[in-house]
TIKOL-239127 format. One record per residue (C-alpha): residue in three letters; x, y, z. Coordinates in Angstrom, 3 decimals. Example, Ala and Ser with C-alpha at 12.3 -4.5 7.8 and 13.67 -1.06 7.14 Angstrom:
% TIKOL-239127
> ALA/12.300/-4.500/7.800
> SER/13.670/-1.060/7.140
***
This chain:
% TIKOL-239127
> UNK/-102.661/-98.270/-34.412
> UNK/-105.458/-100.923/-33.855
> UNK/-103.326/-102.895/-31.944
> UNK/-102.295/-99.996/-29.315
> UNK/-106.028/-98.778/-29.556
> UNK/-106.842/-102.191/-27.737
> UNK/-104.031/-102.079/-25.430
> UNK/-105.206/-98.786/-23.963
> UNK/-109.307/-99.282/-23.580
> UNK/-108.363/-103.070/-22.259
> UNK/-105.704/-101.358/-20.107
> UNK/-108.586/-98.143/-18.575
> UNK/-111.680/-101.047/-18.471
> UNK/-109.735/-103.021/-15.995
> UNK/-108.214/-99.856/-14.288
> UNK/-111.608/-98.589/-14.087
> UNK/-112.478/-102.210/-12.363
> UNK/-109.964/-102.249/-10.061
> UNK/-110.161/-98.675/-9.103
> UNK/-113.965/-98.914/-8.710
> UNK/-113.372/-102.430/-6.538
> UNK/-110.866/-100.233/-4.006
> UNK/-113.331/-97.340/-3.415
> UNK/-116.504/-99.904/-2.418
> UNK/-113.709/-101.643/-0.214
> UNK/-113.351/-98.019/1.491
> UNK/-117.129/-97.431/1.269
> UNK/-117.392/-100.530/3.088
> UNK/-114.659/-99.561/5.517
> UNK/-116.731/-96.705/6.858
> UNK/-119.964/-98.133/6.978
> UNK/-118.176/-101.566/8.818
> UNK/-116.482/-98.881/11.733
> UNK/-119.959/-97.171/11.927
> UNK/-121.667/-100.419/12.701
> UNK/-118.401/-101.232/15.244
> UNK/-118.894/-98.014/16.708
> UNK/-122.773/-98.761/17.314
> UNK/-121.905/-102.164/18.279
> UNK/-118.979/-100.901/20.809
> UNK/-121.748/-97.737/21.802
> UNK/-124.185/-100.325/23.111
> UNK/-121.851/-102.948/25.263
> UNK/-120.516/-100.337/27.080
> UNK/-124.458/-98.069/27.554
> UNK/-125.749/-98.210/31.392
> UNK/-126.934/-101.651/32.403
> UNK/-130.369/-102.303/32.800
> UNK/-132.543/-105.319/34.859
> UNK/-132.999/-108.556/32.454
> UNK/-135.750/-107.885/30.128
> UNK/-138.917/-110.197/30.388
> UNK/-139.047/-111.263/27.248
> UNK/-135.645/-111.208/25.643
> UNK/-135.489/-111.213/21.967
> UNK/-131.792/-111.390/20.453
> UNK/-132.476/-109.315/17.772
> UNK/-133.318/-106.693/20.013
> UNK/-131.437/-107.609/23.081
> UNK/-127.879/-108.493/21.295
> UNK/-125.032/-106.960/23.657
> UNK/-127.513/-105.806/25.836
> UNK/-125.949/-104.639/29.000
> UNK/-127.634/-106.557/32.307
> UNK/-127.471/-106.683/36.158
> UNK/-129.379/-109.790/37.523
> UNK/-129.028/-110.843/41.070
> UNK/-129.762/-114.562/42.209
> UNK/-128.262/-117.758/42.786
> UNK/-125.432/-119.173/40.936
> UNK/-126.341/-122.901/40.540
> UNK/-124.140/-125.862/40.861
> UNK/-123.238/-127.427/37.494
> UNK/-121.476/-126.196/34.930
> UNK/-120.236/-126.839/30.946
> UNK/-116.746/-126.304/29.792
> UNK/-116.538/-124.482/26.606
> UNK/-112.919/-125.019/24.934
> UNK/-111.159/-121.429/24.110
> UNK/-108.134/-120.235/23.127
> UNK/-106.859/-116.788/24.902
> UNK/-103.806/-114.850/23.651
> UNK/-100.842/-114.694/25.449
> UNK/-102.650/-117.664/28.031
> UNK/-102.966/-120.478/25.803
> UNK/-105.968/-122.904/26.025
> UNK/-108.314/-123.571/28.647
> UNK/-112.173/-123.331/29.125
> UNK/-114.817/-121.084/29.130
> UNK/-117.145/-121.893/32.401
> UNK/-120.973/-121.718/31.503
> UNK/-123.185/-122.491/34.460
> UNK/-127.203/-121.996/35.087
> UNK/-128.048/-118.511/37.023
> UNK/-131.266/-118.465/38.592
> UNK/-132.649/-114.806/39.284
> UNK/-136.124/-114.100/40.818
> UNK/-138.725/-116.978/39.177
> UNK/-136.379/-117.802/35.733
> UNK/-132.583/-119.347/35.296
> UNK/-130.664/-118.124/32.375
> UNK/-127.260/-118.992/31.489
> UNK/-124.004/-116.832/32.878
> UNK/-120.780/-117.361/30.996
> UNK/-118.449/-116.475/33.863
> UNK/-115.365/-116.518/31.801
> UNK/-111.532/-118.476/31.792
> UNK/-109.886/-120.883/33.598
> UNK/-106.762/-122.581/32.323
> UNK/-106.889/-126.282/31.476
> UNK/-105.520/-127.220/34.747
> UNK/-108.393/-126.060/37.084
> UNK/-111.043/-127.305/35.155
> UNK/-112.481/-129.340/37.654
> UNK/-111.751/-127.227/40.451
> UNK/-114.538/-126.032/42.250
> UNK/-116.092/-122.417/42.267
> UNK/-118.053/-120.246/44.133
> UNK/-121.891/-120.616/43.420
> UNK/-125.307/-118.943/45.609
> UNK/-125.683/-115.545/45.837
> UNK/-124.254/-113.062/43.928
> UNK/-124.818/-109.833/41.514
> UNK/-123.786/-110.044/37.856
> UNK/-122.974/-107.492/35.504
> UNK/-122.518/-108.897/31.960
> UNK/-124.269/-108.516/28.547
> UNK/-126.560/-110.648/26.602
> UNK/-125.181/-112.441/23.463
> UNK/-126.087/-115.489/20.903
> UNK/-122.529/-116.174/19.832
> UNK/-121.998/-117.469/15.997
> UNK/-119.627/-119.797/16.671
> UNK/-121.136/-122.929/14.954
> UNK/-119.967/-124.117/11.425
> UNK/-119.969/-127.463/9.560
> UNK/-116.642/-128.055/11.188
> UNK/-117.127/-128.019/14.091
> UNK/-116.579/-131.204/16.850
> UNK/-120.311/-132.531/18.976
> UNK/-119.164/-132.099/22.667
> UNK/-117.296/-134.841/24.363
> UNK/-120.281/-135.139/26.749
> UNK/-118.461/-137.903/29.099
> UNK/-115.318/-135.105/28.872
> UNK/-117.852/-132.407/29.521
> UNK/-115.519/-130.630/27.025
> UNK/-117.764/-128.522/24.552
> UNK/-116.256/-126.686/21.499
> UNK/-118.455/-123.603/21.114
> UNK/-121.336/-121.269/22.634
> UNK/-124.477/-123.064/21.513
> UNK/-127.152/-121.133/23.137
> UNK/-130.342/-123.742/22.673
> UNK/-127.853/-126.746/23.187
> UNK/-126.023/-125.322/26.255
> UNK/-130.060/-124.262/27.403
> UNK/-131.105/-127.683/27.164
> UNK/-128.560/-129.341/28.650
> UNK/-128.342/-126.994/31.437
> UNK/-132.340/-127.214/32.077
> UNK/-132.454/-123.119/31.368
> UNK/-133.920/-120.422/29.232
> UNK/-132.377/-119.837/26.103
> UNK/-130.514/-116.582/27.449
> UNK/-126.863/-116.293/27.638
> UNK/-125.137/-113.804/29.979
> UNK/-121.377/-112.653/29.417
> UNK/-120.319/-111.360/32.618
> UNK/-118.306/-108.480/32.907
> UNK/-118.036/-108.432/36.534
> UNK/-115.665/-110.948/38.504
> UNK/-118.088/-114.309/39.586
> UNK/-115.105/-115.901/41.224
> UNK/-111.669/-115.572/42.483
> UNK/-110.023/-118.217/39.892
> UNK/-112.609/-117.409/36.961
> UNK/-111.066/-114.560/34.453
> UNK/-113.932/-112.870/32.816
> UNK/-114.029/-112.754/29.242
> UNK/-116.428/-109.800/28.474
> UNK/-118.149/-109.424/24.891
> UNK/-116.075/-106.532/22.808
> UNK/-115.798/-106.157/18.796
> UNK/-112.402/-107.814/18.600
> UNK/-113.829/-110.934/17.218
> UNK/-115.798/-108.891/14.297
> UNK/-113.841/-108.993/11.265
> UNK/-113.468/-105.764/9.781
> UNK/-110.407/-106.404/6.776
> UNK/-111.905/-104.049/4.281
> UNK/-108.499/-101.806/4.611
> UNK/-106.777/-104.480/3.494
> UNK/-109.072/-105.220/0.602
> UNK/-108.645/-101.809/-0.379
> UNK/-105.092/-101.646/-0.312
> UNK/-104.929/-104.762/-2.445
> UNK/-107.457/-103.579/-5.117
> UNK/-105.771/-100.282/-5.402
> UNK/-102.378/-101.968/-5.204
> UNK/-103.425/-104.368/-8.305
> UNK/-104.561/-101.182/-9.672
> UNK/-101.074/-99.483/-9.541
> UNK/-99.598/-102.768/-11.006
> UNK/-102.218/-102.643/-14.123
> UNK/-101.747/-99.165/-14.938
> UNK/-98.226/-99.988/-14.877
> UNK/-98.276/-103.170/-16.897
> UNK/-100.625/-101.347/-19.335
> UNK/-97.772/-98.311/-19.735
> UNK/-95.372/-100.689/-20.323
> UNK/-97.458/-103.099/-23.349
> UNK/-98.241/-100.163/-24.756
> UNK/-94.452/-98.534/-24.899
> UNK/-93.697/-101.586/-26.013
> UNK/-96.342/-101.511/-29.098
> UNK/-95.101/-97.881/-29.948
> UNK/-91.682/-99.044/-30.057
> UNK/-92.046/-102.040/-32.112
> UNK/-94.309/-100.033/-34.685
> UNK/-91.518/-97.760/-35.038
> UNK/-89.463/-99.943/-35.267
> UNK/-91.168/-101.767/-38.388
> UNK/-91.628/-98.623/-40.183
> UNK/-87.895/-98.022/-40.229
***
């Protein structure tokens, strides 16, 4: 009796657990497409003129329009595109009325990385972003190369001789240039998984318990006979 009396409040405690882990997983779920939906709400909102003062707590995905001069120079950012393959993003300086910001006007494959593009006038339509794409793994750019491995938004400023203000353009900046326009793809959002694996571990506990515990009945029986 002792023995199946342990069996069943280990077996509900770590049902309860795993049940319990599964519903914050869901909880999490919504509150994760909420924020994607805000997130998704505010790239695609009316564009506005380049704020003064830019903040990117405030600005983040901030939809822009700037018009100036695309200037000559550029940084290429290595990126991977599905279905394309590798090749680089193009970063270059954008100067618009008295300030130059950065414009990240997109893809080219590997093979036209040195071929030259359209600068001077133009309009831009893009959003602001600070990409997080910095970790202790990854590579210092291959400056001789010019072959940089992510979006460093002080490092790319400084090297380009610009404010700290990065511009994802949405709009087309040159014929051979893809644009790669900031969307929520990139934000992980697994917490249906998670769920399905808690509550799946679940199933298999409850399960497992059933089955120690059948088990216990039977062999008690099976001693008293």
């Amino acid at each position: 009796m002792r023995r199946t009396l342990f069996l069943l409040i280990f077996g509900l405690a770590g049902l309860g657990v795993l049940v319990s882990l599964g519903v914050w997983q869901v909880q999490r779920l919504a509150w994760k497409q909420g924020v994607l939906a805000e997130i998704e709400s505010r790239i695609s909102a009316a564009p506005v003129a380049l704020p003064m003062q830019v903040a990117e707590d405030a600005d983040k995905y901030l939809p822009v329009t700037v018009s100036g001069d695309m200037q000559p120079g550029e940084i290429h950012v290595l990126v991977s595109v599905k279905q394309v393959g590798a090749g680089y993003r193009i970063i270059q300086p954008f100067r618009t009325d008295d300030r130059t910001i950065l414009v990240d006007r997109g893809f080219v494959p590997v093979t036209a990385k040195d071929t030259p593009r359209q600068t001077g006038q133009m309009e831009i339509y893009g959003n602001l972003h600070w990409p997080d794409e910095i970790d202790r793994y990854t590579p210092e750019p291959d400056l001789d190369a010019n072959i940089w491995f992510a979006r460093d938004v002080p490092n790319l400023a400084a090297a380009l001789e610009s404010e700290p203000v990065l511009l994802i353009a949405r709009s087309p900046t040159d014929p051979g240039v893809t644009p790669l326009p900031v969307d929520t793809a990139g934000i992980p959002n697994d917490h249906l998984q998670y769920a399905i694996t808690w509550f799946g571990l679940a199933l298999v506990w409850a399960a497992m318990t059933g089955y120690f515990l059948w088990r216990s009945r039977a062999s008690s029986e099976s001693d008293e006979q």
